[in-house]
N, C-alpha and C positions, 0 to 999 in steps of 0.2 A: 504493500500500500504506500502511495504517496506519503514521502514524510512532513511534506508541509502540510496534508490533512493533518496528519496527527497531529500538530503541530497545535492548527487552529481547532482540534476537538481540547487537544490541553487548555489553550485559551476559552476555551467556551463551555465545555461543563463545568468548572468551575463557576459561572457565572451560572449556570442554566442549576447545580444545587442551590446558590445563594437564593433565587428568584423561589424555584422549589420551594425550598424552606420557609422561607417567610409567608407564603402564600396556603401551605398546608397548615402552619401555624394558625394564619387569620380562622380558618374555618372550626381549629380545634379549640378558640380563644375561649366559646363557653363550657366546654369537657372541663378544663381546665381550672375555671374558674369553681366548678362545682366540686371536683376532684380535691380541688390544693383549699378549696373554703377562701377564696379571692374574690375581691369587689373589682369595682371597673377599675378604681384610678392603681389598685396595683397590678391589674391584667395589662392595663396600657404599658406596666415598664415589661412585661413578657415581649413583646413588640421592642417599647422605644430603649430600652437596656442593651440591646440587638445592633438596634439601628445606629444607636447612639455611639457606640462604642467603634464600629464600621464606621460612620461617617464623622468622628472626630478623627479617626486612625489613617484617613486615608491619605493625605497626604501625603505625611509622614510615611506611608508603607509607600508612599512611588519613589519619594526620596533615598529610604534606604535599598529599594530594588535597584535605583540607578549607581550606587555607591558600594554596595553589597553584592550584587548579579540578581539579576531576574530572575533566573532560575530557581539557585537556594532560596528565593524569599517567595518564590510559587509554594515549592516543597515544603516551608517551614510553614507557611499561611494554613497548608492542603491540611497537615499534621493536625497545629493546635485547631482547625476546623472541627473535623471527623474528630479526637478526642473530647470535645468542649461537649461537640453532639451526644456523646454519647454519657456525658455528664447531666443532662439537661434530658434526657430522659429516663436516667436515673434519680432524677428529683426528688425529694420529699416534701419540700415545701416552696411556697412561690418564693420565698428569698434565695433558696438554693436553685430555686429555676432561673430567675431573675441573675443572680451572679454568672451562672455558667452560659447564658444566655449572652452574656459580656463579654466574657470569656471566645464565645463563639464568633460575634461582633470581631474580636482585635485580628482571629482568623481569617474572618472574612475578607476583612481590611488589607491583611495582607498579599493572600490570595488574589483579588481581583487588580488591585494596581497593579501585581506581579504580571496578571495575563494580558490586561489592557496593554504593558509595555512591552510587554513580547512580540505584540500582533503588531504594536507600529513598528516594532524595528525590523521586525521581521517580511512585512508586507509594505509595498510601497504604489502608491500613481493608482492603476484602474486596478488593480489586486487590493491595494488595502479597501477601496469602496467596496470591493463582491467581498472580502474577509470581516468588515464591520456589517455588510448584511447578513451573512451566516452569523457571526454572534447574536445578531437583533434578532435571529429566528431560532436561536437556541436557545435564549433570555425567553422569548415568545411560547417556546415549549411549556418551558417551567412554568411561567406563568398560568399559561392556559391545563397543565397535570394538576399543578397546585392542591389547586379546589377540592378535584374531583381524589385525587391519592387521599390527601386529606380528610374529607367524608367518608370513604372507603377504611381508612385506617382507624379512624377516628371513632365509627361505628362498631368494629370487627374486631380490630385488634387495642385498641386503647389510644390515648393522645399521647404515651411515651413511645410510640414509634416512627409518630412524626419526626424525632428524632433520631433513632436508630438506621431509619429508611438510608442517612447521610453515611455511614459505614462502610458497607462493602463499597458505595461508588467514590469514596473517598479513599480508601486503598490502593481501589484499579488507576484513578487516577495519578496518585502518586507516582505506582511503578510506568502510567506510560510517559510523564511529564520526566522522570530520571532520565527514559529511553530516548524519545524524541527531540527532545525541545535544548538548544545550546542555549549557554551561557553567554550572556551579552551586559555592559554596565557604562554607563557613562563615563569615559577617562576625566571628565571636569569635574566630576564632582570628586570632595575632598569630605565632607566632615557634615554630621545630620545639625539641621538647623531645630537647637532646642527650644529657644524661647521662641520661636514660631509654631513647633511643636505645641508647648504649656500652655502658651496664649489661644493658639486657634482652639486645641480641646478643652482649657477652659470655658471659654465662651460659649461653643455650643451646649456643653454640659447643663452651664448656670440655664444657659436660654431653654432647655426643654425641660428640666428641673421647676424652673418660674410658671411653664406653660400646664404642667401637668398638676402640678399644687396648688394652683391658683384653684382647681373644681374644688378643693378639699379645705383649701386654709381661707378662702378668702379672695380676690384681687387686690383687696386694700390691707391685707395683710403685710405687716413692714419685712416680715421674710421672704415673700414672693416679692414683694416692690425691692430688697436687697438684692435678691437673686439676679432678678432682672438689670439694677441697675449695675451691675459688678459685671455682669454678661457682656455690656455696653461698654466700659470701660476695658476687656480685657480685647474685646475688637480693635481699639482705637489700639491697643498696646501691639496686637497681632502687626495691623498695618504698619505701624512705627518701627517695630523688629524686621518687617522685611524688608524695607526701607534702606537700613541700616546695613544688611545679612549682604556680603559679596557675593554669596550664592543660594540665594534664597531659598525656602521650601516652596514657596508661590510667587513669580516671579510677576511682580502687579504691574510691570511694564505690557505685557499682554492683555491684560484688561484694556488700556488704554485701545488696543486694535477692535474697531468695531464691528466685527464679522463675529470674533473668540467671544465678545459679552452680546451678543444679539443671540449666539447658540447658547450659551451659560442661563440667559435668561426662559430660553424655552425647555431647556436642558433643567431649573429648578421648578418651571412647572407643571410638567410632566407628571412629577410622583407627588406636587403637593395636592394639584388639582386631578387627577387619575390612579395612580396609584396608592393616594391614599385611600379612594374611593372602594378599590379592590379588596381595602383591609377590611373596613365599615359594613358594604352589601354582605358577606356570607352571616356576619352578626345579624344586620336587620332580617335577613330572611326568616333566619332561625327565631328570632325575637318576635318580628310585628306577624309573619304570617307563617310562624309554628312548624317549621322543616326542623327534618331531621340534621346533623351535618352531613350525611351523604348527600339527601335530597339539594342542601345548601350547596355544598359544592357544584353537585352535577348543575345547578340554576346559574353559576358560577361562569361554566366552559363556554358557552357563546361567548361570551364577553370577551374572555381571554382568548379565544382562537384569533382574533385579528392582529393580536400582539404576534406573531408566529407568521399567519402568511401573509399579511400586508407590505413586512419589507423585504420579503424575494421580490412581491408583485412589483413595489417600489424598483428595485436594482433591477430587476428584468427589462420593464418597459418604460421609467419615467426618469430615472438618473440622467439619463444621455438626452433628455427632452427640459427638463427643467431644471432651474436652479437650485443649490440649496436652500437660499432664502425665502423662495415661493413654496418648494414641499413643508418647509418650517411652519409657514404663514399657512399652510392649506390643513397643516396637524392640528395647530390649533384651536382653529376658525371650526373645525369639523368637533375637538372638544368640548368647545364655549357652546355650541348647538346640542352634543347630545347632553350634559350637565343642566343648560336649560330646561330642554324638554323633559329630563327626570324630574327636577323640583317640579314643573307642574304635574305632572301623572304616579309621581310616588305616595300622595297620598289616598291614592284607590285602592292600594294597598290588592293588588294586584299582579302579577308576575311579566306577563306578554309586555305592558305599556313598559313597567321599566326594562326591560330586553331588550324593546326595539328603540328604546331611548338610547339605553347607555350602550349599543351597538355602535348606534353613530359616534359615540365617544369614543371605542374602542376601535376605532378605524384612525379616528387621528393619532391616537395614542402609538398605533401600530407602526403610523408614520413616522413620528419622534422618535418612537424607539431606535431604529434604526439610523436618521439622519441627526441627532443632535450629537454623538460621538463624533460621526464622519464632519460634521461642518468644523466644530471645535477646532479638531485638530489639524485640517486645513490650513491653518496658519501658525502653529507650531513646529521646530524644528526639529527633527528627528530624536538627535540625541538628550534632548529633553522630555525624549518620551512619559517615563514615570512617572515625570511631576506633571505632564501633561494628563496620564489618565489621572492621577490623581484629583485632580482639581474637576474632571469628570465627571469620575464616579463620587467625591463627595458633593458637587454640587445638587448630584441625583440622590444621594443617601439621604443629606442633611435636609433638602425636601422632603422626602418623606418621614425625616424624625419630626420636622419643625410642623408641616403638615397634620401629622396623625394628632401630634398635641393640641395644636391651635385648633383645629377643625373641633376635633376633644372637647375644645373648651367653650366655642360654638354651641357643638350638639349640647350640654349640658348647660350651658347659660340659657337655651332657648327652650329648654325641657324646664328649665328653673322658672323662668318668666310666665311660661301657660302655666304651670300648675300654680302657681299665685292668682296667676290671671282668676284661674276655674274654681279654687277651693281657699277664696280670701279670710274664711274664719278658720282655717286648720290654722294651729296653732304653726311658727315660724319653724320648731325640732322636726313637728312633721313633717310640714312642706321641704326638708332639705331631705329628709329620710327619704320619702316617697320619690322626690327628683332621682337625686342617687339609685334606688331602685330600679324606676322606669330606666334609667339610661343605662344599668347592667341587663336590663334586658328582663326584669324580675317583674311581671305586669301583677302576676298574682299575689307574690309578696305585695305588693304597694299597694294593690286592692283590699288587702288586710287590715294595712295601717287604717285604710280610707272607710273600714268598714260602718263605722259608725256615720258617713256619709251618702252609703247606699250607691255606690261607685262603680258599675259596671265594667269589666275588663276592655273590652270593645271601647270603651273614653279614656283609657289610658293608651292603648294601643295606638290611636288617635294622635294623643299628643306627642309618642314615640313617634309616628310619620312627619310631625308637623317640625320637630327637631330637624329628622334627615332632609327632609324642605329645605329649611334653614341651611343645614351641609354642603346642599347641591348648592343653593344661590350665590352663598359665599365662592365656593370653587369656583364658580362658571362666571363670576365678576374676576378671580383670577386670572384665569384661564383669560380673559378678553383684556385685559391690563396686559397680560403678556405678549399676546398675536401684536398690539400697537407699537411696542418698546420692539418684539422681535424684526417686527419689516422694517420699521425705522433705523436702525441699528445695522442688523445683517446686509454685507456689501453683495450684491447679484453677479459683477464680475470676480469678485475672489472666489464666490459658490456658482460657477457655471457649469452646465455638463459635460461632459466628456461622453465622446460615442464610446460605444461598447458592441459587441459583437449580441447580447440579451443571451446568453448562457448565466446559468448560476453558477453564484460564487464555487460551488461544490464539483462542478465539472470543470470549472478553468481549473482551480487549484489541484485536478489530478492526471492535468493535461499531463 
């Protein structure tokens, strides 16, 4: 076999578990919560614990790949990966799931910088575009198994398999990334940039920290407003260090190029306005309209299959026709419409309307996927690889951590607001009991509390829908903030197409 397939399957199942995982996870989030005796705001750190850890790491994991070799820092990532997994399904309590879930995160972190920097250095001109469209349709796999493995395991065999699943293909992987894949490292780089390190995972930490506390302590709470403002400050400190740094870990003269932040910007909202979305629906299913998690996932797969073949379809027939800038502006444009159309028809509380809604979202999604890596790095230099995926895949990471929390805080502020609205003499310990409840998805618990109000489950249900409403509007005002900045921004002659012969990546690479 071709060894530059193998090559791009090392760089791509490693991405295609990351996806996996997190996506079998979302569907297992209430097993788990009932399993470990977890409310929402600590099922959210099952997720943002993950994420968090991943997207504070990643840079730093493209730096030491570039300094270190890409290889051993694949290998080392693959390791603590598949070990952490299988710590995290050994769990006994959500802290100890929540740690190794962290733990799992720093592997991730390394893992994927490692492969993103393989594939640039490895792949160059109309091959790296057909090698970033196989990765976007092997991230699309995962995505689109997720659900459905999930449900499947979750049902059958328990919610600690959803981690174990990560094992044996964490093994095979290793020994073929030993076999295949050379060592390659940047000769400039000298020395990892720490206070850009401390700084950048500071920041993010305090800032999802602030976002997820705020449902529990307060917003006006002086530990959350601390959180936050220390978050802010360790930003301004991050910038000022790289500034300073001869070799930076984020080299912010590229920002300055407005092709690299016109993709950055569609490239963050991406996972806050769709992929966080992915985490939220398997919950609501199961919550507002009573699936099983099988049933949740398998409701799940439509949605996700567009992530998977939208960008062959992309590389096949539209690369060579259109710009970067314009597939960027058309992923968007096609997310802000189906995020729309869901906030009007999710609260019929109905399966079809939201499908053929968040369809159309998942068509643009599919397009991003694959095009916000390839435009990015169009104006990045080779040997900067690393820190180019780096800046990447944390810009897509930290989306989704920053996402899952704030949307979080959304759904729960706006579950907070009706049930005031609805029940103004329940005493204020109830009204925050009850919200809490509704938004773990507990309709019957909270019907209890309410009992003495004569509360039908069906009007709690109600205001669960009227929350995820709220979710959608908010995204799909993102989503449309982004499509403006991103046309504006992205240059059409640095993103032009290039003919291609319309073979897929997978057959040119075993020409």
């Amino acid at each position: 076999m071709n060894k530059k397939f193998l090559l791009l399957l090392c760089v791509s199942v490693p991405s295609f578990m990351i996806n996996l995982d997190a996506n079998i996870v979302a569907v297992s989030l209430s097993s788990i919560a009932n399993s470990l005796h977890a409310d929402f705001s600590s099922i959210e750190w099952v997720i943002s614990a993950y994420t968090l850890a991943f997207a504070s790491l990643l840079m730093p994991a493209g730096a030491l790949a570039d300094r270190f070799g890409r290889k051993r820092v694949l290998v080392l990532g693959l390791s603590v990966f598949t070990v952490a997994s299988f710590a995290c399904g050994a769990a006994t309590s959500v802290l100890m799931l929540n740690i190794s879930r962290a733990v799992q995160g720093v592997g991730a972190a390394l893992l994927l910088s490692a492969a993103l920097a393989v594939l640039s250095h490895a792949f160059h001109g109309k091959e790296r575009a057909k090698a970033f469209a196989f990765w976007g349709s092997v991230i699309g796999i995962g995505v689109m198994l997720g659900p459905v493995v999930g449900g499947l395991i979750t049902q059958f065999l328990g919610w600690q398999w959803a981690f174990y699943v990560n094992l044996p293909i964490g093994v095979a992987i290793i020994a073929l990334t030993v076999y295949s894949v050379s060592e390659s490292k940047d000769p400039a780089a000298s020395r990892l940039d720490v206070p850009g390190v401390l700084s950048f995972s500071g920041f993010l930490g305090l800032l999802t920290w602030a976002l997820i506390s705020g449902n529990r302590e307060g917003w006006n709470s002086n530990t959350v407003l601390w959180r936050a403002a220390l978050a802010g400050l360790l930003l301004v400190g991050f910038v000022a260090a790289e500034r300073r740094e001869p070799r930076p870990m984020v080299d912010l003269s590229y920002f300055g190029k407005r092709t690299f932040l016109g993709a950055n910007v569609a490239g963050v909202a991406y996972p806050v306005t769709f992929l966080t979305m992915l985490t939220y629906l398997p919950f609501f299913f199961q919550s507002a309209l009573r699936q099983t998690p099988l049933v949740a996932g398998l409701m799940m797969l439509p949605l996700a299959a567009p992530l998977f073949v939208v960008p062959r379809i992309v590389s096949a027939y539209l690369d060579h026709r259109l710009s970067g800038r314009t597939l960027l502006s058309v992923g968007l444009s096609l997310v802000v419409a189906g995020l729309s159309l869901t906030c009007v028809v999710i609260g019929r509380l109905s399966y079809p309307p939201i499908l053929a809604s968040m369809v159309i979202a998942s068509l643009g999604a599919g397009i991003l996927n694959g095009q916000v890596p390839k435009v990015s790095m169009t104006v990045i230099p080779v040997e900067r690889a690393g820190m180019a995926s780096g800046i990447a895949g944390t810009v897509r990471f930290s989306g989704l951590v920053v996402g899952f929390a704030a949307l979080g805080a959304v759904l729960f502020a706006s579950i907070g607001s009706d049930v005031l609205l609805n029940f103004p003499s329940v005493s204020m310990q109830e009204q925050a009991q009850v919200t809490l409840l509704i938004t773990n998805g507990n309709v019957s618990g909270a019907a209890q509390v309410l009992a003495h109000e004569h509360v039908e489950g069906a009007a709690l249900i109600a205001i669960l829908a009227r929350g995820y409403q709220m979710v959608m509007s908010v995204a799909a005002a993102i989503a449309m903030v982004a499509l403006v900045f991103t046309w504006w921004l992205t240059d059409a002659a640095e993103t032009a197409p290039h003919a291609i012969n319309g073979r897929g990546a997978v057959e040119v690479l075993l020409d």
